[in-house]
N, C-alpha and C positions, 0 to 999 in steps of 0.2 A: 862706501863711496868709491868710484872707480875712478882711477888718475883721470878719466879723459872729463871728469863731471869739473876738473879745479882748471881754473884761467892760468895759474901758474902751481907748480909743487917747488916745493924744498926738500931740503932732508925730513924734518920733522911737519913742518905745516904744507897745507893747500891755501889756496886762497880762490872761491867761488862768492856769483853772485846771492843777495840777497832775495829770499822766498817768502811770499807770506805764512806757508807752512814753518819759516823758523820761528813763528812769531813766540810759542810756549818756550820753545829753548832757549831763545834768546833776552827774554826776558825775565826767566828764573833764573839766569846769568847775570842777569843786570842787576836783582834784587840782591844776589845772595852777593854781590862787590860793590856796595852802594858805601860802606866804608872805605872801601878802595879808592872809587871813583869820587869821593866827596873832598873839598868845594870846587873840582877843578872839573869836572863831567859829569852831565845829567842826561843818559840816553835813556829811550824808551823805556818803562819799568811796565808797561801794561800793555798787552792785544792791541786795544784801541788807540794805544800812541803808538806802536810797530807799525800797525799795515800803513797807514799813509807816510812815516818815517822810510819803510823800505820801500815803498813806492816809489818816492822822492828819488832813491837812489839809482832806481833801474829803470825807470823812464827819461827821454832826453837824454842830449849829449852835456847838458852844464853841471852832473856828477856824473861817478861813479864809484860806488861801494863794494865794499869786498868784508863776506865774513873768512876771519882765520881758523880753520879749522887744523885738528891733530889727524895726522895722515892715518896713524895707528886705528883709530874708535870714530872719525867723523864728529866728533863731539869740537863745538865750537869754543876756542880759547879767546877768540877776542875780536877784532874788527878795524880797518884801514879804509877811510874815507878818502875819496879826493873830489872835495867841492868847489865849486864857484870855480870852475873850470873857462878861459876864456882861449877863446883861439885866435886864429890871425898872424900878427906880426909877434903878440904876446904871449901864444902859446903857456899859459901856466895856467896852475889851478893850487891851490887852500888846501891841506890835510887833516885831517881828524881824526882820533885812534883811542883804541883803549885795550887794552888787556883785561879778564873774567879772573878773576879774584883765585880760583880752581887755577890759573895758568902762568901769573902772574910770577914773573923774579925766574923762569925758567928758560929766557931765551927765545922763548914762542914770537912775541910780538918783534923783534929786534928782528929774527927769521923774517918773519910776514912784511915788515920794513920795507929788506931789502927786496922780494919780489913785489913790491907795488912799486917801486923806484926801478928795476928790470920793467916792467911792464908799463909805467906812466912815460919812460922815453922811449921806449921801442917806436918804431915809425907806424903813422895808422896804418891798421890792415892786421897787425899784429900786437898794438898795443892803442896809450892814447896819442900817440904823437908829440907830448910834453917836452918842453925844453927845460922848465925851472917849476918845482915842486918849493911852498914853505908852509910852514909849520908856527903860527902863534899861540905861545908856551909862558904863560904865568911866571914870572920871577918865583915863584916859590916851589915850586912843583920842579922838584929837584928828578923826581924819576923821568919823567916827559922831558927834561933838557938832558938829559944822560943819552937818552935813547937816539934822541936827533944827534947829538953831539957825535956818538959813536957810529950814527949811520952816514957821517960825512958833511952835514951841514955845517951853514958856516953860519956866525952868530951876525944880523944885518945893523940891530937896534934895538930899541925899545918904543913901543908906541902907547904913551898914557889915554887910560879911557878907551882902550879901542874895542874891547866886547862886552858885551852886558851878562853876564856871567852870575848865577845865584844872586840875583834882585841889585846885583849895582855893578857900575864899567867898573870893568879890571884894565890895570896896566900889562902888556903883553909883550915878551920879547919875539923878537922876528925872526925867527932863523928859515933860511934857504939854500937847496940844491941845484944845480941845473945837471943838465946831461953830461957837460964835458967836464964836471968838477971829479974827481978821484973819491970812492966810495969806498964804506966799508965790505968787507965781504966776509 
């Protein structure tokens, strides 16, 4: 994969959009971290749930998704959503992430993090325009509040019941960043 195929690089990862050609890779990623991701994420595990999944993401402007891939091999470690995007005076949008079970605990996603928060406040034309990015994180799911913690967010609340999450609403904490808050790097 050539730098100029990734919307942002790091040291270690890129971050490009989502292809219906990732659909095998990315879902023999999902399969083989389904203990990782359990009870707190349930993405695509099959073709038929990808291609409209990554559709969702790369049509319109109310997402945008980013697979994180390793600069090294092209091979996808994980994925940084920024959904339910609203603009206006509001300017924010929802985030969603995971780490692939092969990447996980080495710093990949925490990298890919920090370029979708480069890239969600950059001004449009260069990025999405974003003033404030959040992030709702299970009280339990200790690795997903580490991750925001350290990437600068600030903890907003709790909001009981607020997703419907493996067959019942979970209670969610709210953590958010805006553009002028001081970040990790």
């Amino acid at each position: 994969m050539t730098s100029s195929s990734y919307v942002r690089e790091g040291d270690r990862v890129g971050l490009r959009s989502y292809r219906i050609a990732d659909g095998p890779e990315f879902t023999a990623r999902v399969r083989e971290s389904r203990d990782l991701h359990r009870p707190w994420l349930f993405p695509p595990a099959t073709i038929e749930e990808y291609e409209p999944y990554a559709t969702r993401l790369t049509e319109g402007d109310a997402r945008s998704g980013f697979l994180v891939c390793e600069l090294g091999t092209g091979a996808l470690a994980g994925f940084v959503n920024v959904n339910n995007i609203v603009r206006g005076a509001f300017r924010c949008g929802a985030l969603g992430y995971g780490a692939f079970a092969h990447a996980a605990g080495r710093g990949l996603l925490r990298e890919a993090l920090g370029l979708v928060l480069d890239h969600a406040f950059a001004p449009t034309g260069e990025g999405l325009g974003l003033h404030r990015l959040e992030a709702n994180v299970q009280p339990g799911n200790a690795a997903s509040i580490a991750l925001v913690r350290g990437a600068g967010f600030r903890l907003e609340g709790l909001s009981p019941d607020f997703l419907h999450v493996d067959g019942a609403w979970r209670d969610h904490e709210r953590w958010a960043v805006t553009a002028e808050m001081p970040r990790a790097r």
